[in-house]
N, C-alpha and C positions, 0 to 999 in steps of 0.2 A: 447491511453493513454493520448494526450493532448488534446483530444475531454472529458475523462473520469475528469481529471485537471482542466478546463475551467468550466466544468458544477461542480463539486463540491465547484470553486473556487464562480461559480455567487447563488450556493444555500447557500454558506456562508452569501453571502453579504446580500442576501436574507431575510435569518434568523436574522443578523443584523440589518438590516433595521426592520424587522415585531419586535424583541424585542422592537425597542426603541422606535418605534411607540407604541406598549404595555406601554410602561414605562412611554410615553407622555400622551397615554389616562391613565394609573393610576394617573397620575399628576393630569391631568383636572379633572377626577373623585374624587380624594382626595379634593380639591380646591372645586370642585362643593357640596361635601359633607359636605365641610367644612363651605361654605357659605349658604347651604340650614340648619344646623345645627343652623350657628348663624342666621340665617333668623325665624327658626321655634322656638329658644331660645331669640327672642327679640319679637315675636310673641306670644311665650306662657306669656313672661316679662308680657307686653301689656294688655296681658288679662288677666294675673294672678291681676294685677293693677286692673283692671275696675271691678274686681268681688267684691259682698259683702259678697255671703256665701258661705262655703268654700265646702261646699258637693256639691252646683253646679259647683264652679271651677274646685274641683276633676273630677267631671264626664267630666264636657266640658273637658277638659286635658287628661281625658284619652281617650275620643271618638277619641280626635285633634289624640294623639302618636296611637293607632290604623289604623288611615287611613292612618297616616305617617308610619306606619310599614308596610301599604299594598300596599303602594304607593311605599317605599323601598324593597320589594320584590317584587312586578311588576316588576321595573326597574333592578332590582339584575337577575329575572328571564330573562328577554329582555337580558338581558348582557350574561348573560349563555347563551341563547339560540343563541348569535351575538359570545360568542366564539367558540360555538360545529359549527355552519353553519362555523366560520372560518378555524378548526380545521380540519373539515371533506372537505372544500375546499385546506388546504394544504395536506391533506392524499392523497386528487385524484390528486392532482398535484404531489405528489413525488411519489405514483403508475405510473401515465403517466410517469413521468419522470426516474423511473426504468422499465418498458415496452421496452418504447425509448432506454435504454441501453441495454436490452436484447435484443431487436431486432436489435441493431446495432452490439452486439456481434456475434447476430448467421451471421450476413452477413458478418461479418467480416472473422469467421470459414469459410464460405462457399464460401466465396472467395479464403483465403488458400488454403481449400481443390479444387476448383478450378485450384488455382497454383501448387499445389501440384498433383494431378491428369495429370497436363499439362506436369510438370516437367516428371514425372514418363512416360509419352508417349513421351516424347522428347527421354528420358534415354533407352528406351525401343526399339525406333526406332532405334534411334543411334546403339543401341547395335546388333539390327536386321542387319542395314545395314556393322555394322564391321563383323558380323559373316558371311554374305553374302559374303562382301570381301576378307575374310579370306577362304572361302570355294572356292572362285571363283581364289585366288592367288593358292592355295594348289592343286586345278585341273593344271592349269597352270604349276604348278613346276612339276609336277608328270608327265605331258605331256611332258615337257622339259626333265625330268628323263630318262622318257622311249628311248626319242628320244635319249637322249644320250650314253642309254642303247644300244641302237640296233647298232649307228654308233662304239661305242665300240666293240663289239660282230663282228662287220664286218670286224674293223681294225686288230683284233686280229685273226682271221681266217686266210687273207690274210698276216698277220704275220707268223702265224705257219706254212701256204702253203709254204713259203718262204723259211723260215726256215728248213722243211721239207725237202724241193728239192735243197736247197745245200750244206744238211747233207748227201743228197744222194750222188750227187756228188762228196762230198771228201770223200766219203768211197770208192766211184768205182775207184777214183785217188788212194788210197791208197793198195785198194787189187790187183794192176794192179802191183804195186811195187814187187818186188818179194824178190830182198835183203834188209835187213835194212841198213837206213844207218843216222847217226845222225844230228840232228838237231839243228839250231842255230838260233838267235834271230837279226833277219836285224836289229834291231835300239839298242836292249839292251833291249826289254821291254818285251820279254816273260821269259827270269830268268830261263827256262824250262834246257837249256842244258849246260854245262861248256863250260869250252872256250878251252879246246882243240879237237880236232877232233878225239872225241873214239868209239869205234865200239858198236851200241845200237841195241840192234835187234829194228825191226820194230813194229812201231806201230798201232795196228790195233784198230780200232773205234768200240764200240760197242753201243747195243742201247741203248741210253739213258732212265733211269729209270724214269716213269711218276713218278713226283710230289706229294707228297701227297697234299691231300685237305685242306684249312686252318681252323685252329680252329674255331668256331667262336667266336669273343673278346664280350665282355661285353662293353656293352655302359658306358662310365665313366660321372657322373652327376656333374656338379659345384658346391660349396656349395652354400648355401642362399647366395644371396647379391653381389656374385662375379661374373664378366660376366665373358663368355666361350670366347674363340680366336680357331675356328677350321680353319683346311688346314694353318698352322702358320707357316712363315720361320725365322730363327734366320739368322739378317741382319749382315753387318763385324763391324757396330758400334752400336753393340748389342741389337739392336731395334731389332721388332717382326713385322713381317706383317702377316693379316693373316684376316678374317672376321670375325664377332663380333656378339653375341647374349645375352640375355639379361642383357642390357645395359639400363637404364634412359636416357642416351646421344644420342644414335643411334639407329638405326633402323637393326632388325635382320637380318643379314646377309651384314652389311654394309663393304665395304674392310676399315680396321685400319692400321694405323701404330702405335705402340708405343714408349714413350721415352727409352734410353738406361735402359736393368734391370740391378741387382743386383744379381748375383749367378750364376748358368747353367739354361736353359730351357729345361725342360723334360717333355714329355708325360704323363696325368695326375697328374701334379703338381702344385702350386699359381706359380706365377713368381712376385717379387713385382721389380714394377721399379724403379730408382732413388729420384722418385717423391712423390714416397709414394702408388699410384694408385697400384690394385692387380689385378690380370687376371688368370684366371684358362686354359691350356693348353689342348686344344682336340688332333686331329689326327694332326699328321704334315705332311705338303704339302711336293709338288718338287721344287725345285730351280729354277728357269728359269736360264737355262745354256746350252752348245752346248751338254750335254751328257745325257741331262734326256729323251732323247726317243732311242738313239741306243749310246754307247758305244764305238765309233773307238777308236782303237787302245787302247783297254782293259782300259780305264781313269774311266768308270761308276762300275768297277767289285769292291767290297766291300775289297774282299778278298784282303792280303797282297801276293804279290809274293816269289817264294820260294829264292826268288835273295837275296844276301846281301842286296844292293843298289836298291832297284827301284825306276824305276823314272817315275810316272803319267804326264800325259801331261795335264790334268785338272783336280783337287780331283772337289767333290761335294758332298755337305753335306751330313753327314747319313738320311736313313730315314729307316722310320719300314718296308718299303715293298719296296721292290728292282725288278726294272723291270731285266729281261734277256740281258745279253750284246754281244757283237761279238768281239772278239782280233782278227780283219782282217790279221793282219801280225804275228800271231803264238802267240800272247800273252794268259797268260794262260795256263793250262795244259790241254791237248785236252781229250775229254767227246766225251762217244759212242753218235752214232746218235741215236735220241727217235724213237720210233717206230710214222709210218705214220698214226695221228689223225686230217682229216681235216672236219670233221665231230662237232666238239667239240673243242671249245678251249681250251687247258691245263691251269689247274688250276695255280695261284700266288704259290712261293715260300714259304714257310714257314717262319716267321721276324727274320731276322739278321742270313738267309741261306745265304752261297754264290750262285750265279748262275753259272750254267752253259754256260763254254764256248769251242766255235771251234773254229779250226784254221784249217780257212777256205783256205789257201794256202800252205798246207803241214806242217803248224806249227811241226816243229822238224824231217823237213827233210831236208839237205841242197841245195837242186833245189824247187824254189817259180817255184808256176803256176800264169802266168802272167793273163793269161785269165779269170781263174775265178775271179782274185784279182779288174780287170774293171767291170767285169758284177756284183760282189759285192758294187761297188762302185755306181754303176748306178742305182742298188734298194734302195741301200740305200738314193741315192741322191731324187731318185723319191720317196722314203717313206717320205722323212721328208718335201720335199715339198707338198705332200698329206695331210700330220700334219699340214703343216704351213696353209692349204689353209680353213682346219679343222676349225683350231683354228682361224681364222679369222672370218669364219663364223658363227663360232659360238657367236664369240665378238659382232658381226655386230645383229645375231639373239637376243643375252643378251641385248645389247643395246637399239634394237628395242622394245623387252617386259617391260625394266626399263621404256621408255619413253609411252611407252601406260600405264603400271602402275601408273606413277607419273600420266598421264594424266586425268587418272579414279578415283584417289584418292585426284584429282584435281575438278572434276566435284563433287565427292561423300562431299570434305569440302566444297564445296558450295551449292549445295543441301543445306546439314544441316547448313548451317548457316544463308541461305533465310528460312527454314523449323520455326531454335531456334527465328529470329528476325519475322515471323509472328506470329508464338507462343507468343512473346512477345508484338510485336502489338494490339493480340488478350485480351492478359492479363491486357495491360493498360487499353483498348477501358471498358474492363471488370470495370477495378479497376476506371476509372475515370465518370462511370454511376453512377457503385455504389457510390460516392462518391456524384454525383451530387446530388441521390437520400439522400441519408444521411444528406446534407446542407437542401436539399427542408424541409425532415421532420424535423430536428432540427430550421427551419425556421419556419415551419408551428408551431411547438409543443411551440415556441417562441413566436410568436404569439397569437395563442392560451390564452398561459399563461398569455400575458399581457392584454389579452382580457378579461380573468379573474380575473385579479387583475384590472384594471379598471372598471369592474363592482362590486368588491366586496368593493373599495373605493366608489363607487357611494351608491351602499348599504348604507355603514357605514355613509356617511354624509344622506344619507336621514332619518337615523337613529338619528344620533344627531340632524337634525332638526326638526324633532318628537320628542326627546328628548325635546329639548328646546318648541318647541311648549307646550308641555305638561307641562312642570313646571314653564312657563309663564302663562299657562292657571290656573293652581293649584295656583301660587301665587293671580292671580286675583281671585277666589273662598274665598282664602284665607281670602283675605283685604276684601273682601263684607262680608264673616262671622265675619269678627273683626267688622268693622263697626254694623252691624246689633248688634252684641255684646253689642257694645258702648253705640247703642241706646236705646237699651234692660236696658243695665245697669243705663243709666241717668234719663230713666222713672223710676225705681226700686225703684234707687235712691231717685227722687219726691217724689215717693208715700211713702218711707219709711221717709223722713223730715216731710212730712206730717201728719204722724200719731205720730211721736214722738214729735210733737208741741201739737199734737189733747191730747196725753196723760200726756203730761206736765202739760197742761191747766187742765186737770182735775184732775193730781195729785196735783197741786196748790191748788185748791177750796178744795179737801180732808184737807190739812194741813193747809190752813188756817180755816178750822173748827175744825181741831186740834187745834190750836192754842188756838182759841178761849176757848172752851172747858177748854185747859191748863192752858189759862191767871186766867181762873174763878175756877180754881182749887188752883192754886197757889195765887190767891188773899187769900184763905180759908185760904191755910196753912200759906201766912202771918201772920194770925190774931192769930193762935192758934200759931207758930211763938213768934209774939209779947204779947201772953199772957203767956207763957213758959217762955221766957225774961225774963221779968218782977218776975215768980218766981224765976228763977233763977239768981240773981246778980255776981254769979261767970265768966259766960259768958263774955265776952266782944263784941261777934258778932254772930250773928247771920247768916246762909247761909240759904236760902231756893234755892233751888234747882231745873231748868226749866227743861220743856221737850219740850225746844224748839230745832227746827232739829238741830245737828252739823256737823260739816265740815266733818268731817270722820266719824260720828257716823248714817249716818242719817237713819232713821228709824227704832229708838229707841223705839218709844211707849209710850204709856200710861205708863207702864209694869217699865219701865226705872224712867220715871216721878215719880212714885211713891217713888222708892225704892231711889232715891239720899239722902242722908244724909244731914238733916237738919243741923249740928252746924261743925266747923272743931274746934280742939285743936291747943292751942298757945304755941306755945315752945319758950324756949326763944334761940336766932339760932342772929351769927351775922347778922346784916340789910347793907346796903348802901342805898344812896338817890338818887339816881340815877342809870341807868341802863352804863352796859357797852359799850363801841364802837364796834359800828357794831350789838349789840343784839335787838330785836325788843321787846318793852316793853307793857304789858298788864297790862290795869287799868278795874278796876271796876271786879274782877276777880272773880270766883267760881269756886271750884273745884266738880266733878263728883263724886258718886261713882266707877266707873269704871277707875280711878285715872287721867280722863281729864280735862283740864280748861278750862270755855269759860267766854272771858270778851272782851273787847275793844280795839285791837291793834296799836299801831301806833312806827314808825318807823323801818317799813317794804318795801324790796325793793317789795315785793309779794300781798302788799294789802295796801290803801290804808289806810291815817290816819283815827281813827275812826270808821273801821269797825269792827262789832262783829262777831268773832273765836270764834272757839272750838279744841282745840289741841289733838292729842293724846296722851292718856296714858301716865304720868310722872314717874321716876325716883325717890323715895324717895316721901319725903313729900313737901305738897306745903305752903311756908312761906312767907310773904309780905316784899315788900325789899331783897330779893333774885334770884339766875338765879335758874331756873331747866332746867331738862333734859328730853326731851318725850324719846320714846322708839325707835322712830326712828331717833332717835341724832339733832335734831333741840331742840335749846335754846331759852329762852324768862324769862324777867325780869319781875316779879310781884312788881307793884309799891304797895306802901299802903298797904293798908288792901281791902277786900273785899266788894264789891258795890252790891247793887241788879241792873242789866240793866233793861231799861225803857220797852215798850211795843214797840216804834216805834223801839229803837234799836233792838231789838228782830225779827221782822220782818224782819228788814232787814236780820241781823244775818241768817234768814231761807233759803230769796231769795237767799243770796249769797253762802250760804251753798247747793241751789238745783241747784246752777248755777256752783259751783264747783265740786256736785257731777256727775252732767251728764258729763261736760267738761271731768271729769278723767275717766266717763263713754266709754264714747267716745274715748280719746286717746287709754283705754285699748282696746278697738274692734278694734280701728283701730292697735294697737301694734300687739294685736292678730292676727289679718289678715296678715300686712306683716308679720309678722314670719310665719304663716300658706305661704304664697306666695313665703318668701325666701326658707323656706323647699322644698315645691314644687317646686321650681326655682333646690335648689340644687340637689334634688332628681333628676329630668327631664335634669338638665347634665351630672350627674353621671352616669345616665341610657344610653343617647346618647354616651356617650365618652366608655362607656362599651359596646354599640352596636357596634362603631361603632370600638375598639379593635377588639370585636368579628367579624366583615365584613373585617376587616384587615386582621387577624390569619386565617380567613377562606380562605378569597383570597390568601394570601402566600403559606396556606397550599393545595389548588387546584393546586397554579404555582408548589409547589414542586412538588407535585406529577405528574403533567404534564412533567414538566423537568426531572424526574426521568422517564419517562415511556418512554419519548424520546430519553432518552439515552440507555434506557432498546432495544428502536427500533434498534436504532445506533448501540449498540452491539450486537444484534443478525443477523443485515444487516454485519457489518461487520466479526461475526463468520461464515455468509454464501458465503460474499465473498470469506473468506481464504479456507471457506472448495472448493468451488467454483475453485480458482486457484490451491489448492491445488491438485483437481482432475484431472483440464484440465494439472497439469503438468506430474503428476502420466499418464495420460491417451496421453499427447508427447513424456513421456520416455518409455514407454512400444513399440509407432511405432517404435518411435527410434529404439529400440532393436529389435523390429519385421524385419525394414530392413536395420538394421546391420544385421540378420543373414539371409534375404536372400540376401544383397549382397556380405558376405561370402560364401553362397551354388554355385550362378553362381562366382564368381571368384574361389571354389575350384572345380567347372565344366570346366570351363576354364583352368586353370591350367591341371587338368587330360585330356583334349583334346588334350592341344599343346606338354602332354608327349608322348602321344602316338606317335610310333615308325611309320617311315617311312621310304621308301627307297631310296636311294642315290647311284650315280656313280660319277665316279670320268671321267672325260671328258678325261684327259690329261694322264691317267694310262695307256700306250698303254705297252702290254708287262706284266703286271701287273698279268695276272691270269686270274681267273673266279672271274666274278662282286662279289661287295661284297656289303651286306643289310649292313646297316649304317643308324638306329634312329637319327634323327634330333632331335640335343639339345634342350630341353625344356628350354625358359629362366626363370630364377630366377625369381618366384613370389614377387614382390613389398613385404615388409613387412608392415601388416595393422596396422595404429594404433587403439588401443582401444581406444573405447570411454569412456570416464569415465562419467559413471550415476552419475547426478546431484542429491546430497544427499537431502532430503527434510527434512527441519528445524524441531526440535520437537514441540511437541503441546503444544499449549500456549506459544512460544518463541521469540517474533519480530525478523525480519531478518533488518539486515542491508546489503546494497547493495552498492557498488562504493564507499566501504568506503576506511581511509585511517588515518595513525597510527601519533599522535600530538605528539609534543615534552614533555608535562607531562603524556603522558601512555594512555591518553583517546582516542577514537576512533569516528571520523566522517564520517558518510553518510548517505545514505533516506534509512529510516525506513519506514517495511509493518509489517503488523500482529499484530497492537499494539491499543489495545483500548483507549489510549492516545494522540495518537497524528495520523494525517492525513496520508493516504499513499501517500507515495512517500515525504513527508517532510523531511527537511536536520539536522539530530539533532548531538549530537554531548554528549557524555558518561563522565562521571565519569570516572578517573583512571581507567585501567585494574587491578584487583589484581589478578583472578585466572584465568586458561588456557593460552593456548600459543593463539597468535595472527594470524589467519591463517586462510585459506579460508575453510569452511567446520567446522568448531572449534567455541562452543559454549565456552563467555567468559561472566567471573561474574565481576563485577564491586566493588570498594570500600562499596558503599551503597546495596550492594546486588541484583543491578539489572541482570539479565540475557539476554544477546543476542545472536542470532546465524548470522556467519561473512560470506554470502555467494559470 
């Protein structure tokens, strides 16, 4: 996971880095475009200037934006082609780099499963070798049983022989008796006879009735949870001793003592102590006391005497199964002798019989036999030192087996614990190859990478320096085609002054043959003029009318000459004598047909004094001594009356009218042109600045779409993830449960093994009967906990994990499964408003977001 962290953490940075480098070359790129724009727009300026006509401009401009648009999709395509080579060099890096995690993953699994595998033969052994042990204690105990069995079986024959033969004995004592005669109790303790001395008949012994056989008891089972206490004595400060099985505490069969209980202790019952601690009650033991193997002087007989007052010379606790006692000195009521079985030992008593007893020195005759009463004492003494000698040995044999036991259980924990720490050894040696192997390749794959991002820098500048190469190279094309332009255009030029001089000169020679022509025209109609005059005395002036060039008229004609209106009408119209300030004043004036003036100007800041105008078109009529108005709102004072102008001024009048007509000629071509140039000027940015919108919108919208497709990757890397964890979790909960239930099959294997019934003797039950089968308590099976299967969140739902509840309602901790934000990141919610807050519990948020709380 922080292998998984680290490497997501440096493909962030990564990504960060490659954007802003992106952002930087859009910069230089925007910048470079921006300068090649104003480079190619002070370029096309340049030679929009130098051009003369405008169909060749057009074409040279549209050739130039052609090569510039193929020149910009060259480099647009280079660029494309410099981001798919990038594009496809971070696809194979983040392939490698998901490979790398697959393949760290599946080693990681197969490590597991390694450990895992290792575990389960660890578990496996173990368990091999407890069941060994168990098999090998269970031989042992069953040998110890037997052996016990049989010293049992021995003791109690040589009991019954015993028994046998000095039942015989006081029968042949008593049938030797011929009168009866009554019986009394030497210490007080047989209760058999009164205390006076009354005549009893005699009593004769008969054979004692075999036994019946005892039932056999049901094995009584602890409940769950509760240990067993079998062979248990109730102590006088009401503690329990007794051995102990399934216990968490102790070890089956371990000798206990408990704290003082709380109630009676009985057979088949809980006994709860003071402490609170609870014990379930099996068979109850014997006492260790002077009377649990033979009964002098009647103290082990159950039975109450028929005395008022008796008086036991040691009680000892009850128990379920009462050995056979002797009342050496008459105690007791005397029981026929059994019939002779030394073949077989007479079965146990039936629980809570009295036993049978003799009275073995004439009990209830008043003469004791002294002799039998020593050689009773003398079995007896040598029986119970045969017990004692028994029972020691036996100690000494228990002893010997507990210490070879711990001894082997000694050697068997250490085995398994040299076995669990090579296991372990082997697993690191495992875990820390792998591990080195894992550094190597994320080393190597590290490497690698930056082997490839230094090469794909190295690319990229040898890119831009081909870049620039290239549009160094293009500007220098460029400038040799301006120039060549230049020169192109100043020869043009030449040769175009040159023929407009050439055609000047011969439009001259034309109009001064006009002229001539005119002067000799106009002389004529002087004369018919002045002979019209002459008839007419109404008149007061005369206008004859030139057709010589005007300023704004000029090449009027013959056609024009003709038709001027020989006389003008005199109205009578206020005059002044002078022109106004600031107006430019014409003398010697005539008016046009076509409503122009042309006469002699002066006091003009546009011409000098003296030269002959021709105005355009007037306003009204034209009167001497008044201002008019032309049409194009210029003023001028007609002084006088009307002059005929000389020949020499006329002439001029012409030159200066062809010098102002070409001059206006002129200005307008050249007006024409820049406006033809600034059109084109504005056309040719409007067109760029729309390209290069259009190479913007385009570029944004390729990033979109790039950014969108990567996120498109993002979320379906990450839907593959979750479906990914998703399954490996599905596919550990299912082992899980697979051995959950086989280690429920062997522990409910185990359990029915150690119920099964075994046999048991009781060592110290001398006197007791015929052996009795006795199932060995099964201890109380451990209670299992459930596992509780880890719920798997719903689909489409982010989990939050180690989270943890804020003082306004919101919930923090790292989110997985969220196409917003990073796994394993630390976020922190909105209010809770719906669901409870709780492990397993999907809760809604104020804003309606959904999480699930695992």
């Amino acid at each position: 996971a922080e292998a998984r962290k680290q490497a997501q953490e440096q493909q962030r940075k990564e990504l960060a880095e490659r954007k802003q480098a992106q952002i930087a070359e859009q910069k230089r790129a925007a910048e470079e475009a921006r300068a090649k724009a104003a480079a190619e727009a002070e370029a096309r300026k340049q030679a929009a200037e130098a051009l003369a006509e405008q169909k060749r401009i057009a074409a040279e401009e549209a050739q130039a934006k052609r090569e510039a648009l193929a020149e910009e999709k060259r480099i647009a395509a280079e660029k494309l082609k410099a981001e798919r080579e990038a594009l496809a060099e971070e696809k194979r890096i983040a392939a490698e780099k998901l490979k790398a995690e697959r393949e760290a993953l599946a080693e990681q699994k197969r490590i597991a499963a390694e450990e895992a595998k290792a575990e389960r033969e660890a578990l496996a052994e173990k368990a091999r070798q407890e069941r060994d042990e168990q098999a090998r204690l269970r031989k042992l105990k069953m040998e110890e049983q037997e052996k016990k069995r049989q010293a049992n079986a021995e003791a109690r024959k040589q009991v019954d022989f015993d028994r046998y033969q000095m039942a015989l004995e006081a029968d042949k004592k008593k049938i030797e008796e011929a009168k009866s005669r009554p019986t009394f109790s030497l210490f007080g303790l047989g209760g058999n006879a009164p205390e006076e001395k009354a005549e009893q008949p005699a009593t004769v012994s008969k054979p004692a009735a075999a036994p019946k056989p005892k039932a056999p008891v049901k094995k009584v089972v602890a409940p769950r949870g509760v240990p067993m206490i079998d062979q248990w004595v109730l102590n006088d400060d009401q503690t329990i001793s007794g051995r102990i099985s399934g216990s968490d505490s102790f070890k089956d069969g371990a000798p206990v003592t408990t704290s003082p209980i709380s109630g009676k202790a009985i057979s088949g019952s809980i006994a709860q102590t003071k402490s609170g601690s609870r014990y379930f009650l099996g068979d109850e033991g014997q006492a260790a006391s002077g009377g649990a193997l033979f009964g002098f002087f009647g103290s082990s007989s159950p039975a109450p005497a028929p005395a008022p007052k008796p008086q036991p010379a040691s009680p000892a606790p009850e128990s379920p199964k009462k050995s056979p006692t002797f009342a050496l000195f008459g105690g007791g009521s005397p029981a026929p002798a059994p019939k002779p079985q030394p073949a077989s030992p007479a079965p146990a008593a039936p629980k809570l019989k009295k036993s049978p007893t003799f009275a073995l020195f004439g009990g209830g005759s008043p003469k004791p036999a002294p002799a039998s009463n020593d050689k009773a004492k003398q079995v007896a003494e040598q029986k119970k030192r045969a017990a004692e000698e028994a029972r020691a040995k036996a100690a000494s044999e228990a002893e010997a087996r507990k210490q070879a036991q711990e001894q082997k259980m000694r050697e068997v924990e250490q085995q398994r614990k040299e076995l669990a720490e090579r296991k372990a050894a082997e697993a690191e040696a495992r875990k820390q190859a792998v591990e080195q192997q894992r550094k190597e390749l994320a080393e190597r794959k590290a490497a690698e990478a930056e082997a490839r991002k230094q090469a794909a820098e190295q690319r990229r500048i040898q890119l831009e320096e081909q870049r620039k190469e290239l549009a160094a190279k293009k500007a220098a094309e460029l400038e040799a085609r301006k120039q060549a332009e230049l020169e192109k255009k100043r020869a043009l030029e030449e040769k175009r002054r040159a023929d407009a001089e050439k055609k000047a000169a011969e439009l001259e020679a034309r109009k001064q043959a006009e002229l001539e022509k005119k002067r000799a025209l106009e002389e004529k109609r002087k004369a018919d003029a002045e002979k019209k005059a002459q008839q007419q005395k109404k008149q007061q002036a005369v206008k004859t009318v030139s057709s010589a060039p005007r300023l704004f008229g000029f090449g009027g004609g013959e056609k024009d000459a003709a038709s001027a209106s020989p006389t003008v009408s005199i109205q009578s119209t206020s005059t002044q004598a002078s022109a106004p300030r600031g107006v430019p004043t014409i003398t010697k004036w005539k008016q046009a047909r076509d409503g122009s003036i042309t006469g002699v100007i002066s006091g003009s800041n546009s011409f000098d004094d003296g030269d002959p105008v021709t105005t355009s078109p007037i306003v009204g009529k034209a009167v001497g001594g008044t201002v008019v108005r032309t049409k194009s709102g210029s003023r001028y004072f007609l002084a006088g009356g009307t002059a005929p102008p000389s020949r020499a001024s006329l002439a001029q009048a012409a030159a200066d009218a062809r010098k102002q007509a070409q001059a206006a000629a002129r200005e307008k071509a050249a007006q024409a042109t820049a406006d033809a140039r600034k059109q084109a000027q504005a056309a040719a940015r409007e067109k760029a600045v729309q390209a290069k919108a259009d190479a913007l919108a385009k570029k944004q919208q390729i990033e979109e779409e790039r950014r969108q497709a990567a996120e498109q990757r993002k979320r379906e890397q990450d839907e593959k993830r979750a479906e990914a964890q998703r399954l490996a979790a599905e596919k550990a909960r299912k082992d899980q449960e697979t051995k959950a239930r086989q280690t429920a099959k062997q522990q409910a294997a185990q359990t029915v093994n150690k119920a099964k019934k075994s046999t048991t003797i009781s060592l110290f039950n001398f006197g007791g009967g015929s052996e009795s089968t006795t199932p060995a308590p099964a201890p109380a099976p451990k209670p299992q906990q459930k596992k509780q299967a880890k719920k798997a969140p719903p689909k489409g739902v982010p989990s939050l994990s180690g989270w943890k509840i804020n003082g306004d309602g919101s919930v923090t901790g790292r989110i997985s499964n969220s196409p917003n934000f990073r796994e394993g990141q630390i976020v922190t919610t909105s209010p809770i408003a719906q669901g409870r807050i709780e492990s397993g519990a999907v809760v809604k948020t104020g804003s309606g977001s959904q999480y699930y709380l695992s």
